[in-house]
N, C-alpha and C positions, 0 to 999 in steps of 0.2 A: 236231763241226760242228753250227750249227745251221740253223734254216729258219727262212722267214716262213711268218705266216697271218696273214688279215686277220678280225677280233673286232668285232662290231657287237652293240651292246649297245642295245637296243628305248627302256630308258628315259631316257637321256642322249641319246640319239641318236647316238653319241659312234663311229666308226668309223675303227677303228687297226688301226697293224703290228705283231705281237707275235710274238717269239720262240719258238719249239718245239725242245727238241732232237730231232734229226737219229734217223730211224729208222721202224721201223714201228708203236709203243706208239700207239694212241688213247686211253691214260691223260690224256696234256697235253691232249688234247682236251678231254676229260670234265672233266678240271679247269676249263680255261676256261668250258664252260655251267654249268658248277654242276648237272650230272645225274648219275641214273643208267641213261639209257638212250637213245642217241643214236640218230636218224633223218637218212639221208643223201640229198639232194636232188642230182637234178643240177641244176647251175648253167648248164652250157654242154657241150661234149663235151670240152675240158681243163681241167673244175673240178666240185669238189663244195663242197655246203653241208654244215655238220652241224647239226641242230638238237637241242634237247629234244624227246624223243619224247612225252614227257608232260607239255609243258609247258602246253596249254591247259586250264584249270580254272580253278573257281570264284576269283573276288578277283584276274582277272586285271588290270591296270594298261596294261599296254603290249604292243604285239606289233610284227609286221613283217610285210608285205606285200610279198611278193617279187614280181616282173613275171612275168607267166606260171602262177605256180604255184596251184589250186584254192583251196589254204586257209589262213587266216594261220599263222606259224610265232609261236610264244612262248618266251621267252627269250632269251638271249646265240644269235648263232651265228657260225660261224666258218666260212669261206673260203677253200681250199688249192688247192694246184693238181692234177691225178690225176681221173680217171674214175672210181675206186672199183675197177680191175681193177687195180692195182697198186697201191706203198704212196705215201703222197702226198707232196709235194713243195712250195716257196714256189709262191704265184698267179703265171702268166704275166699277169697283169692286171697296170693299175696300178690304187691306191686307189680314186682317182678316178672313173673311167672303170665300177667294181665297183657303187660308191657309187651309181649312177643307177638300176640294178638293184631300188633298194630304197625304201618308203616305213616309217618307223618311225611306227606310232599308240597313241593314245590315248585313252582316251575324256575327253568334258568334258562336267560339269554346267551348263548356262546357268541362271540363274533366267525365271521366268515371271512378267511381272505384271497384274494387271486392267486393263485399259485403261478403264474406265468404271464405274460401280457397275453390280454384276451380283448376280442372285438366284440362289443353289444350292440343293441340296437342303438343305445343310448350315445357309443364312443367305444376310444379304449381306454380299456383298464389297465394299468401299472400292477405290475406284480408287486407284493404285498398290500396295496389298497383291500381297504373293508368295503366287501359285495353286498353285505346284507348281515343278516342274525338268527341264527336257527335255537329254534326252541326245543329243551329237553326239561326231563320232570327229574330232578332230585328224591329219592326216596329213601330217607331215614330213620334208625329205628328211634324211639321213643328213649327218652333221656330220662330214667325213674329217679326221681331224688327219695330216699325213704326218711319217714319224721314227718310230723304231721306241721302244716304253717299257719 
């Protein structure tokens, strides 16, 4: 017999239903984040999250921003149904409705450029020349595909 969990992957944005067999192994779990050391969030009082415990570090690309929670989660994570006192079960959630929970970000470089000739330390700058690249965080919602894969 098998379950659902629902698999949100930060850099696709891409959130789906994917099969676990049936039992208490947090093996399939682990598989799905691609760790080796999972950190569990409550979601609600009949869900947990699972995340990468060690997923924040250097050359990170994309994260997730759960609603409520202090700090961003990185990596894949995954969505089951169960409090964590017992072994867990498919989401009484649907997709959907899970999906709103969540913002998946990014970081993005914009270019910078001179608006006028301008004197630096360095010289001048030619208006329209590129100064430099400023960083913002893209924040999007989560992309539910329903159907299990």
């Amino acid at each position: 017999m098998k379950q659902t969990a629902y698999l949100l992957d930060p850099e696709t944005t891409i959130f789906r239903a994917v099969e676990l067999p049936a039992g208490i192994s947090f093996k399939p779990i682990y598989d799905l984040i691609g760790c080796r050391l999972i950190e569990v969030v409550r979601f609600d009082e009949r869900h947990s999250l699972f995340a990468d415990e060690e997923g924040l570090h250097d050359g990170l690309t994309a994260f997730t921003i759960f609603e409520g929670y202090p700090q961003p989660l990185a990596g894949r994570l995954v969505l089951v149904g169960g409090d964590g006192s017992e072994p867990y079960h498919s989401p009484l959630i649907s997709l959907e409705d899970a999906s709103a929970h969540f913002k998946c970000c990014r970081p993005v470089l914009d270019p910078v450029f001179a608006t006028h000739d301008e004197m630096t330390a360095g010289g001048l700058i030619i208006s329209g020349a590129l100064m430099g690249l400023q960083v913002r965080i893209d924040r999007l919602a989560p992309t539910f595909v329903e159907g299990e894969a």
